[in-house]
C-alpha positions in Angstrom: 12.0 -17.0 22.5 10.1 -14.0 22.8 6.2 -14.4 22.1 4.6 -11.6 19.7 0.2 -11.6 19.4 -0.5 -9.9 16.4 -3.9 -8.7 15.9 -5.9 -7.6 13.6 -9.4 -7.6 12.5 -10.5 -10.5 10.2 -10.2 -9.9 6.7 -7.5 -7.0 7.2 -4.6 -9.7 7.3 -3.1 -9.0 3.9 0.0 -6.6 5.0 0.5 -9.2 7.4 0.8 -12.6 6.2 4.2 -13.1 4.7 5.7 -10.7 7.6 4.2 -13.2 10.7 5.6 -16.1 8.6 9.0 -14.6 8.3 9.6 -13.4 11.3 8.7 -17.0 13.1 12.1 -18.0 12.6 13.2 -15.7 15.5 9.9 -15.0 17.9 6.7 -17.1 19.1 3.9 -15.6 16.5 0.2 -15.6 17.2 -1.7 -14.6 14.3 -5.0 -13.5 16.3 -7.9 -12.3 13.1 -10.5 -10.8 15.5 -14.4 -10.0 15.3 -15.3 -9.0 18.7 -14.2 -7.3 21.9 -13.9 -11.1 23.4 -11.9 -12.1 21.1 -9.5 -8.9 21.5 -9.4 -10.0 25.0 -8.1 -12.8 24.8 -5.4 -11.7 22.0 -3.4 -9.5 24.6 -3.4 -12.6 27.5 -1.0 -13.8 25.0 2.6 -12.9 24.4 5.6 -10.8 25.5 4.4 -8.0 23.1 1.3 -7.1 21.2 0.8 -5.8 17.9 -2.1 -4.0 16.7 -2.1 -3.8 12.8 -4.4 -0.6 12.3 -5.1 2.2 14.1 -8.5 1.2 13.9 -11.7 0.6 16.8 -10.1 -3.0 17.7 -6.9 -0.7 18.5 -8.8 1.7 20.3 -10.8 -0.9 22.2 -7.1 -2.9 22.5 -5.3 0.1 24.0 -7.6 0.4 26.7 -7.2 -3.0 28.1 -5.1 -3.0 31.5 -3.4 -5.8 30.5 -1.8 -3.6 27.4 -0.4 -1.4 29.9 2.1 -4.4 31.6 3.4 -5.4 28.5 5.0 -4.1 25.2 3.0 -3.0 22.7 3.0 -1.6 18.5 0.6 0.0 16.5 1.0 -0.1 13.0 -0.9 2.5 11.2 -1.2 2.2 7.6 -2.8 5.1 6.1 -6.8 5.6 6.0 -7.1 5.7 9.1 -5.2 8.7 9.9 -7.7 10.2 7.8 -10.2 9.2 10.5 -11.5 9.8 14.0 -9.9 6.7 14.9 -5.9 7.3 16.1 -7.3 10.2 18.5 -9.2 8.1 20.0 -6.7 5.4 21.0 -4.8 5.0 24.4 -1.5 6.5 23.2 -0.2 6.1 27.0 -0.7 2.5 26.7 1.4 2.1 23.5 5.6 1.2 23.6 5.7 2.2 19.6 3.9 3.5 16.8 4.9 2.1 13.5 4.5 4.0 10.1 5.2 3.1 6.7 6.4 5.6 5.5 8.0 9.3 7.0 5.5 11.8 5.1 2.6 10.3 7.1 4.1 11.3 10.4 2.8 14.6 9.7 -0.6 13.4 8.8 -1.0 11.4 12.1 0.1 14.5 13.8 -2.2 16.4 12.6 -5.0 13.6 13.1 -4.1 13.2 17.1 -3.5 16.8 17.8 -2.3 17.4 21.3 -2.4 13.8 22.0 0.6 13.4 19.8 2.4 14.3 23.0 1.7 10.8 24.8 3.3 8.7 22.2 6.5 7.2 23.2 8.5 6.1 20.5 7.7 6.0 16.6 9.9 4.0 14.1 9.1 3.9 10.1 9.3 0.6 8.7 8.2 0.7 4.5 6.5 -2.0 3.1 8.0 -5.4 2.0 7.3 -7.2 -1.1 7.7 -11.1 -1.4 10.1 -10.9 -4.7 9.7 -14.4 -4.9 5.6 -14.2 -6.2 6.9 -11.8 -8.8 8.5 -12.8 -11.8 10.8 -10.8 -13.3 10.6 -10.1 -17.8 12.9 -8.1 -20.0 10.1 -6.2 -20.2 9.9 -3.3 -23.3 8.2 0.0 -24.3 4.7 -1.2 -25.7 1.0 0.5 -25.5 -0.5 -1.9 -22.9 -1.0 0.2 -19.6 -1.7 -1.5 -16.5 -4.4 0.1 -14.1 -4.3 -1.5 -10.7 -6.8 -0.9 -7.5 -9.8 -0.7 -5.8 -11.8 2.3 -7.8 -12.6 4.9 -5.5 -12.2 8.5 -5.9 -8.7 8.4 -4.1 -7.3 6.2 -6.7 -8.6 9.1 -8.7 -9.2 6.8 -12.4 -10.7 9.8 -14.4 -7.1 11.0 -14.4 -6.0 7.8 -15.9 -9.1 8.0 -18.3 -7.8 11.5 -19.9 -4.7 10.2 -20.1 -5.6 7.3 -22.2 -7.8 9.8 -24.2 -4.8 11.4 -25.0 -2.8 8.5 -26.4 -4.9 7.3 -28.2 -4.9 10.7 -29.8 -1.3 10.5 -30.7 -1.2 6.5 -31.4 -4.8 4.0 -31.4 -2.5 1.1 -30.5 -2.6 2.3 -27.0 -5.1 0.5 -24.2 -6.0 0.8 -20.6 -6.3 -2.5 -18.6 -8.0 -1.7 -15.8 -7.9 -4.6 -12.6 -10.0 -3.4 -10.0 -13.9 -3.5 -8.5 -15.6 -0.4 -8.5 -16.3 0.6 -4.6 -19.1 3.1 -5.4 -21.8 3.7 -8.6 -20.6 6.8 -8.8 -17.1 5.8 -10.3 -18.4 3.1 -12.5 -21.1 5.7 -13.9 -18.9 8.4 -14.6 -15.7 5.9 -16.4 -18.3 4.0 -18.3 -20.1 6.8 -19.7 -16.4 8.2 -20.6 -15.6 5.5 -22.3 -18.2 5.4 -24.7 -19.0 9.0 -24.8 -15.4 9.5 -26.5 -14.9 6.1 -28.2 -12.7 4.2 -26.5 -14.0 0.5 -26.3 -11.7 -0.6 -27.6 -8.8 1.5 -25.8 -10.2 1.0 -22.7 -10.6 -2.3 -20.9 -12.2 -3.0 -17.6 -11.3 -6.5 -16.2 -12.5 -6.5 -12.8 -10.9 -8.0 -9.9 -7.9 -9.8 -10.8 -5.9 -12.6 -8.5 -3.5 -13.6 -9.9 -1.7 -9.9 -10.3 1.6 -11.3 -12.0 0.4 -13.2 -14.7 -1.8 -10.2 -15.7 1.1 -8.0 -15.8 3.1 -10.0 -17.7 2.1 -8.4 -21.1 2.3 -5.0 -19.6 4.6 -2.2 -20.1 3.9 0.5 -18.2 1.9 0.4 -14.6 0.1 3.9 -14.2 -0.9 5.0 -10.7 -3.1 8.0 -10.7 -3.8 8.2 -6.9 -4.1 10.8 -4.7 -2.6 9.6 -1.7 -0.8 6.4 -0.9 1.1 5.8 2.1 3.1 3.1 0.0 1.6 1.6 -3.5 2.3 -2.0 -3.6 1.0 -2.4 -7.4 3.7 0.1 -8.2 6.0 -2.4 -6.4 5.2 -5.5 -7.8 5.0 -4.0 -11.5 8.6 -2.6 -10.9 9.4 -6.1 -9.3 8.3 -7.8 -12.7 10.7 -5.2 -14.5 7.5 -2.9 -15.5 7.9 1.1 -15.8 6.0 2.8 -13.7 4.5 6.1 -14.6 3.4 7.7 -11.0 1.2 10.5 -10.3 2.8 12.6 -7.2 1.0 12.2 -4.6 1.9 14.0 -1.0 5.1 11.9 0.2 5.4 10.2 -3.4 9.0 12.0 -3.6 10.0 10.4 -0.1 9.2 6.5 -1.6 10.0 6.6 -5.6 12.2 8.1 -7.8 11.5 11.4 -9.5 11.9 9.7 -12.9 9.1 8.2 -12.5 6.6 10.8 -11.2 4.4 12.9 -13.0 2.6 16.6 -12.1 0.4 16.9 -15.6 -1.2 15.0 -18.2 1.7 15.9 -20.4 4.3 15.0 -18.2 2.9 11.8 -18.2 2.2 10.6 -21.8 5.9 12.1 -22.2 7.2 9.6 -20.0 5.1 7.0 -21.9 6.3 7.6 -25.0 9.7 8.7 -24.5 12.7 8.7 -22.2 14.1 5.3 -21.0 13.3 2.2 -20.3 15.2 0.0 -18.2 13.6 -3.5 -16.2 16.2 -4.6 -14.5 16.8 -1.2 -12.6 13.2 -1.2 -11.6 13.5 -4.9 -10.5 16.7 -3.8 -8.3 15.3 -1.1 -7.0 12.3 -3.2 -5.4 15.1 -5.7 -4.0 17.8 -2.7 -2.9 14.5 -0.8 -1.1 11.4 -2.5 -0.7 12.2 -6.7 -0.3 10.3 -8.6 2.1 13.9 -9.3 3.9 14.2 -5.4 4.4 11.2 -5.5 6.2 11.3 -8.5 8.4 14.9 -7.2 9.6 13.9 -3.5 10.4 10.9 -5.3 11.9 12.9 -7.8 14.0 15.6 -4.9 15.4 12.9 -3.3 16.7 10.7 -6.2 18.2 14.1 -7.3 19.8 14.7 -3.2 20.6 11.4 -2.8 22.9 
C-alpha cells in the first residue's frame, strides 16, 4: 500500500479532512498540519508521494527540499493564492502534478507563473467534493428567507446582496437577508451596517455571525444568494443545493464552467427575477450535487490519479 504525506499548514485543513479519511481505504495517509520549516522537513521523509494542499510559502519552502525531487509529488492550488506572489515562486521542476479545482483557473495560474508555466509537468482538475451525508435534504419551497453565506470581504462582494435585498423588499416586506459570516475588515461591516439603517432594513436584514452548524441554519431557507466575485468552487452553493435549496448565483469568471446557467445572474434584475419567478425544483438541485460534486466523485478522480503517478 502506497504511502501519501499530505501537508498543509495548520488551520488550512478543511478541504482536506473528509478526502484523507476516504481515501485511507486504498493508501497509507499521513495528515502532517505544519507550523514550521522543521516540521515541513520531516513531512516529505514520509511516504511514496507528497501532497502539498496550497500553493502557498510551506509549498514553496516544500518544493525546494531535495528529498521532493526523488519522489512523487501534488500541489493542489485552490484559488487565492494564484492571486499572489506565491505559485511563481515555487519549484515547479520539483513537482509530478499540479492539481486545480476547477478548468477556468488554469488560465489564472498561467497567468500568475508566467514563463515558469513551462516547468510544470502534468496538471489534472479534480472539483470539489461535498460529504452529502452532513447535508440533509427538504422539499424545500419558494419563500422570502435568503441565505447569505461567507467570510465578508470585498470578494464575496455583500453590498451586491445588500441592493438586492433593498429591492425586494420594495416589491414584497416579507423578504429577509440572513447573513452567516464574520466580517474580515471594518471597512465591510461599516459600510452594510450603515446600509441597513440608512434605508430601513432592520428588520429585512439580519446579521447572524459565524454559524457552525451550516445545515440546520439552512433548513428554513429558500434561496442561497452568492454575490461573489470570484470563486474557484463555492461550497455554500453546494451544500444549499445539497439540502434541496435554489441557488441564485452571481457570475463570476468560470461560474458557467461549474453551475448551471439557470441559476446565474448578470444584474440586479436578473436576480430578484429568479427570486420571484421561474421554477423551483429541490430534488434536481440535490441530484445535481450527487451526479457532479459528491464526496465519492472526488475521492475516485483523486485515487486514479494518486495510483496514475
Amino acid at each position: 500500500m502506497k504511502k501519501i504525506a499530505f501537508i498543509c499548514k495548520d488551520g488550512l485543513e478543511n478541504f482536506l479532512v473528509d478526502l484523507c479519511n476516504e481515501l485511507s481505504s486504498y493508501f497509507e495517509i499521513s495528515l502532517f498540519l505544519v507550523r514550521s520549516k522543521e516540521e515541513v522537513d520531516k513531512a516529505v521523509q514520509y511516504g511514496d508521494i507528497v501532497w502539498f494542499e496550497w500553493a502557498d510559502d510551506i509549498t514553496i519552502y516544500g518544493s525546494q527540499s531535495p528529498i521532493v525531487r526523488h519522489k512523487k509529488s501534488v500541489v493542489r492550488l485552490h484559488r487565492y493564492e494564484a492571486f499572489t506572489h506565491m505559485p511563481i515562486n515555487i519549484d515547479w521542476s520539483a513537482i509530478s502534478c499540479l492539481v486545480l479545482v476547477n478548468d477556468a483557473m488554469r488560465e489564472v495560474v498561467r497567468r500568475a507563473i508566467g514563463n515558469k508555466s513551462i516547468f510544470i509537468k502534468q496538471t489534472k482538475v479534480i472539483h470539489n467534493g461535498v460529504n452529502l451525508d452532513r447535508y440533509t435534504f427538504g422539499q424545500h419551497r419558494p419563500g422570502h428567507n435568503i441565505a447569505w453565506v461567507g467570510h465578508i470581504n470585498a470578494r464575496k462582494n455583500l453590498p451586491l446582496a445588500l441592493q438586492i435585498i433593498k429591492c425586494l423588499v420594495g416589491l414584497d416586506c416579507r423578504y429577509v437577508l440572513h447573513i452567516a459570516g464574520d466580517f474580515q475588515d471594518f471597512e465591510q461591516e461599516l459600510y452594510a451596517r450603515y446600509f441597513v439603517m440608512n434605508n430601513r432594513l432592520e428588520n429585512n436584514v439580519i446579521f447572524h455571525g459565524w454559524v457552525n452548524d451550516i445545515n440546520a441554519w439552512l433548513d428554513d431557507k429558500s434561496y442561497l444568494l452568492s454575490t461573489s466575485i470570484h470563486e474557484s468552487f463555492g461550497y455554500a452553493i453546494a451544500e444549499a443545493m445539497a439540502k434541496g435549496i435554489k441557488p441564485i448565483i452571481h457570475e463570476f469568471h468560470g461560474a458557467y464552467a461549474l453551475w448551471s446557467p439557470d441559476h446565474l445572474f448578470f444584474n440586479i434584475d436578473s436576480a430578484i427575477s429568479k427570486i420571484t419567478k421561474g421554477s423551483y425544483e429541490p430534488v434536481k438541485y440535490r441530484q445535481f450535487i450527487e451526479d457532479t460534486y459528491s464526496l465519492n466523485r472526488q475521492v475516485n478522480s483523486t485515487r486514479e490519479m494518486l495510483e496514475g503517478l
